[in-house]
C-alpha positions in Angstrom: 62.9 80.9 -11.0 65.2 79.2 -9.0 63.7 76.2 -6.9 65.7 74.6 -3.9 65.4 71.3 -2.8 66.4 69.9 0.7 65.9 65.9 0.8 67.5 63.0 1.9 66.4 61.0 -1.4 67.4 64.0 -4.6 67.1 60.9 -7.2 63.4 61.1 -6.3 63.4 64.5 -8.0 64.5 62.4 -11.4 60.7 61.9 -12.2 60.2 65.5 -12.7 62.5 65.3 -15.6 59.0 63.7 -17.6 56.6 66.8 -16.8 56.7 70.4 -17.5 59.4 70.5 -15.3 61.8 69.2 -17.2 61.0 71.3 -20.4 61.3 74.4 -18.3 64.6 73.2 -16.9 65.5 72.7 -21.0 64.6 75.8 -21.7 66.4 77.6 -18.8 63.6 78.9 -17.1 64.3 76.8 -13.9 66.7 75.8 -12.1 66.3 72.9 -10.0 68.6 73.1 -7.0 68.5 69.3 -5.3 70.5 69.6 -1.6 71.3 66.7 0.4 71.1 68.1 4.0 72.6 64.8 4.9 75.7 65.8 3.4 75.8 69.1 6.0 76.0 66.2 9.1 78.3 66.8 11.7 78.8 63.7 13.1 80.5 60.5 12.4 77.8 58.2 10.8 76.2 61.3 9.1 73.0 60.8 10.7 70.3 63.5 10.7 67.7 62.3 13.0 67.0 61.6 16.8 65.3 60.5 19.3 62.7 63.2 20.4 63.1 64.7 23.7 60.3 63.9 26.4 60.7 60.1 25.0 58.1 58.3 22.0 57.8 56.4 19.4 59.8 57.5 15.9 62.8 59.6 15.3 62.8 62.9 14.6 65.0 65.1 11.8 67.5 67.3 13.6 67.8 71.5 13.4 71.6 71.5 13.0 71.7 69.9 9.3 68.9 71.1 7.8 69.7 74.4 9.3 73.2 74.5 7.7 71.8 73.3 4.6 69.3 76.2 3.9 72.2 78.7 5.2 74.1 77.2 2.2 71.4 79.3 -0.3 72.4 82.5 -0.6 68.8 83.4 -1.9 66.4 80.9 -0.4 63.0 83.2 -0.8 59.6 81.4 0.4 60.6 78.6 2.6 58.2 75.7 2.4 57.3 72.9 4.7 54.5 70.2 4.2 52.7 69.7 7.7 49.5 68.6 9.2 48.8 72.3 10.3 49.7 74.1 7.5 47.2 75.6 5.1 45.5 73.7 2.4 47.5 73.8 -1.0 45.7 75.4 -3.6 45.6 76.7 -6.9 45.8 80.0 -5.6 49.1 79.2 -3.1 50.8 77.7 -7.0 49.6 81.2 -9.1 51.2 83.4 -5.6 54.3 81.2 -5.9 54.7 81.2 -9.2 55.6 84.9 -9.1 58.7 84.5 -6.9 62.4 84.6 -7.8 63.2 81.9 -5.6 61.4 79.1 -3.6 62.7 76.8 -1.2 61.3 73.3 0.0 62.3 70.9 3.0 61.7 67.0 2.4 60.7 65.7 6.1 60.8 62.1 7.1 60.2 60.1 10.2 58.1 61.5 13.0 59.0 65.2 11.6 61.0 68.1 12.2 62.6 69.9 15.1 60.1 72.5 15.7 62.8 74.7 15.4 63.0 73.9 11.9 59.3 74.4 11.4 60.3 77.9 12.4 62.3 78.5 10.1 59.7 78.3 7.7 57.8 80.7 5.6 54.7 78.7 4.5 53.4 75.6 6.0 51.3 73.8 4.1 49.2 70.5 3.3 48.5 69.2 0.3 45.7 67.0 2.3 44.5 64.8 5.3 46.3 61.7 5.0 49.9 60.3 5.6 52.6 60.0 3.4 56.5 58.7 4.1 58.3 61.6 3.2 58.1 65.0 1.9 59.1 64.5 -1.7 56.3 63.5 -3.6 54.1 66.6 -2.0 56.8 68.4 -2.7 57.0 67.5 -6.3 53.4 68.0 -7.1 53.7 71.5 -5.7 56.3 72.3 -7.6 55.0 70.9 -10.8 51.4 72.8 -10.3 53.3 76.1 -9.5 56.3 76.0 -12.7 53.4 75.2 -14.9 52.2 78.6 -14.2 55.3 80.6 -15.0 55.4 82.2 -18.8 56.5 80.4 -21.2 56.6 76.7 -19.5 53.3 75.7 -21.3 53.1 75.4 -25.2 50.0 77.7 -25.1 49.6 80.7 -22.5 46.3 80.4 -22.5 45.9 77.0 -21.2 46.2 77.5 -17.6 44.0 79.8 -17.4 41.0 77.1 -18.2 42.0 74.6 -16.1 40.3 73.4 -13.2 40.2 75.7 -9.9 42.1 78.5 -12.2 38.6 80.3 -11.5 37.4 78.8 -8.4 35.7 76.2 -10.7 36.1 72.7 -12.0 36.9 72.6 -15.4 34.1 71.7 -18.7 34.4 68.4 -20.3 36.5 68.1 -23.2 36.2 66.3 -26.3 38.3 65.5 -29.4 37.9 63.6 -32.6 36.2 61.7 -33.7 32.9 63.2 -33.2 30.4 59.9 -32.8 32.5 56.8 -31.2 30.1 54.3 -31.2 27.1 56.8 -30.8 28.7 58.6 -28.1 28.5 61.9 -29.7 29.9 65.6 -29.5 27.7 67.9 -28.0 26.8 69.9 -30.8 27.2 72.9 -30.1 31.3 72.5 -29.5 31.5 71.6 -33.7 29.0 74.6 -34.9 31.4 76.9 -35.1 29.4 79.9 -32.7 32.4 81.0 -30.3 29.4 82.4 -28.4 27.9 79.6 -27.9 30.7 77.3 -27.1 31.9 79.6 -24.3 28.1 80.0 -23.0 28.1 76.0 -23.1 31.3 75.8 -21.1 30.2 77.9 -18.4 27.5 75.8 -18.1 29.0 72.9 -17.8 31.7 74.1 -16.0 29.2 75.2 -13.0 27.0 72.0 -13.4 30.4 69.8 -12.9 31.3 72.0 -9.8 27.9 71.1 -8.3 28.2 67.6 -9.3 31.5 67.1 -8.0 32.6 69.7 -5.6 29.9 72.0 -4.5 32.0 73.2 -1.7 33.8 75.3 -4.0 30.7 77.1 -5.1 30.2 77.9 -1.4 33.4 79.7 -1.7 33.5 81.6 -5.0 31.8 85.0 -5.5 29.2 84.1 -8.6 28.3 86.8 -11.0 24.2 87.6 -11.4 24.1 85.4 -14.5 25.8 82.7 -13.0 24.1 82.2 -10.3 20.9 82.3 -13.0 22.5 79.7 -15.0 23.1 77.7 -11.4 19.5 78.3 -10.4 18.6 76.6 -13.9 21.1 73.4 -13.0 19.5 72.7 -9.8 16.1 72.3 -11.1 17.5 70.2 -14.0 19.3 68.2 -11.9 16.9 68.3 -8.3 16.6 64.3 -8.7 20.5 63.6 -8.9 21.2 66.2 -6.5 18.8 64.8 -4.1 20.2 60.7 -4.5 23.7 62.4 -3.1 22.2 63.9 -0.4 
C-alpha cells in the first residue's frame, strides 16, 4: 500500500516510525509518501492560507496548493479529509481501507479548507466530537488502525481479528503470568486447558464488557440466538450495576 501524506508539519509523521507503521515500512509493505503542499505555493512568502471570503475570524488553507499537491500523485486512490461532518471513523472504515492500493490524506489547519478542497475529497470523516490543531495526529491514528490490518504487518494474523470492535464488540479481558498477584487471581477457566471453554468464557465476557462500557454498540450489532441468551443471563446478573448507571 502506498499512503500519501499532504501536511504542512511531515516531521510529525516521525512518531509513526515507533508503531506497526514503521515495521511495515521495514519490511516494504508501505510506503509512506509525506508531501509538503507548502512547497507547491505560488507566491512569494510561500503562504498557503487566507483570509475567508465574506470576512471572520481565522484563516483558511487555500485550493491552489493543496490542489497542485495531490495532482503531483499520479495514483492518489481514496482521498481523505478529517471534518466535523464527515462520518464517524471506525473499525469498519480501517478493514475497507485497508484493502486499497493507495490512500491519500490532507492535514488541515487553521479555520479549514477551501470548500473546494473538501471537494476534492473521497471520504470525509471524524474521528470524534471535539477540536484538535491540525489534521496530523487524526491522521496518524487512522493510518496506524488501518496498516495494522494489512497481511503481514502484525506478528500473528490472527490477532486483529480479536480485538476490540473487530466484531462489533469490545474485546475480553486479558491476563498473563503470574496467575495469583497478591490474590488477584486468573479466572480459572483461562489455565484449564478446555479451548471450549475458554472461548465460551470470552464471549461472555466479551458481551458483558460491551454492556458495561458501550452498550450502544450492542444496539447496533446483529446478535446470534445464543448470544442474546448469554446477554439475557448478564442483565439479570448484573440488574443492580446496570441500574446505578442509569
Amino acid at each position: 500500500m502506498k499512503i500519501n501524506v499532504l501536511t504542512l508539519f511531515p516531521e510529525m509523521f516521525t512518531a509513526l516510525d515507533y508503531s506497526v507503521v514503521g515495521k511495515s515500512r521495514e519490511n516494504e509493505i508501505v510506503n509512506l509518501n509525506l508531501i509538503n503542499f507548502r512547497d507547491f505555493a505560488k507566491n512569494i512568502h510561500h503562504s498557503v492560507d487566507d483570509a475567508p471570503y465574506g470576512g471572520g475570524p481565522g484563516m483558511v488553507l487555500q485550493v491552489q496548493p493543496i490542489a497542485d499537491a495531490l495532482a503531483s500523485i499520479k495514483q492518489p486512490g481514496r482521498v481523505v479529509i478529517t471534518a466535523p461532518q464527515g462520518k464517524p471513523f471506525k473499525q469498519a472504515v480501517a478493514r475497507e481501507w485497508s484493502k486499497e492500493d493507495n490512500l491519500t490524506f490532507l492535514c488541515g489547519h487553521y479555520e479549514g479548507f477551501d470548500q473546494r478542497i473538501y471537494d476534492m475529497a473521497t471520504d470525509v470523516v471524524s474521528i470524534g466530537d471535539f477540536v484538535l490543531t491540525g489534521g496530523e495526529l487524526p491522521t496518524m491514528a487512522m493510518i496506524d488502525a488501518t496498516t495494522r490490518l494489512l497481511p503481514g504487518v502484525l506478528g500473528n494474523e490472527t490477532s486483529a481479528d480479536d480485538e476490540s470492535f473487530s466484531d462489533g464488540l469490545l474485546e475480553y479481558p486479558q491476563y498473563s503470568r503470574p496467575a495469583n498477584y497478591h490474590g488477584q487471581e486468573v479466572p480459572p477457566v483461562l489455565i484449564s486447558g478446555d479451548h471450549a471453554k475458554i472461548a465460551a468464557w470470552r464471549e461472555r465476557e466479551s458481551l458483558k464488557q460491551t454492556l458495561l462500557h458501550r452498550p450502544d454498540l450492542l444496539a447496533q450489532k446483529q446478535l446470534t440466538r445464543a448470544q442474546e441468551i448469554i446477554l439475557s443471563d448478564i442483565k439479570i446478573e448484573l440488574a443492580d450495576e446496570l441500574a446505578s448507571t442509569d
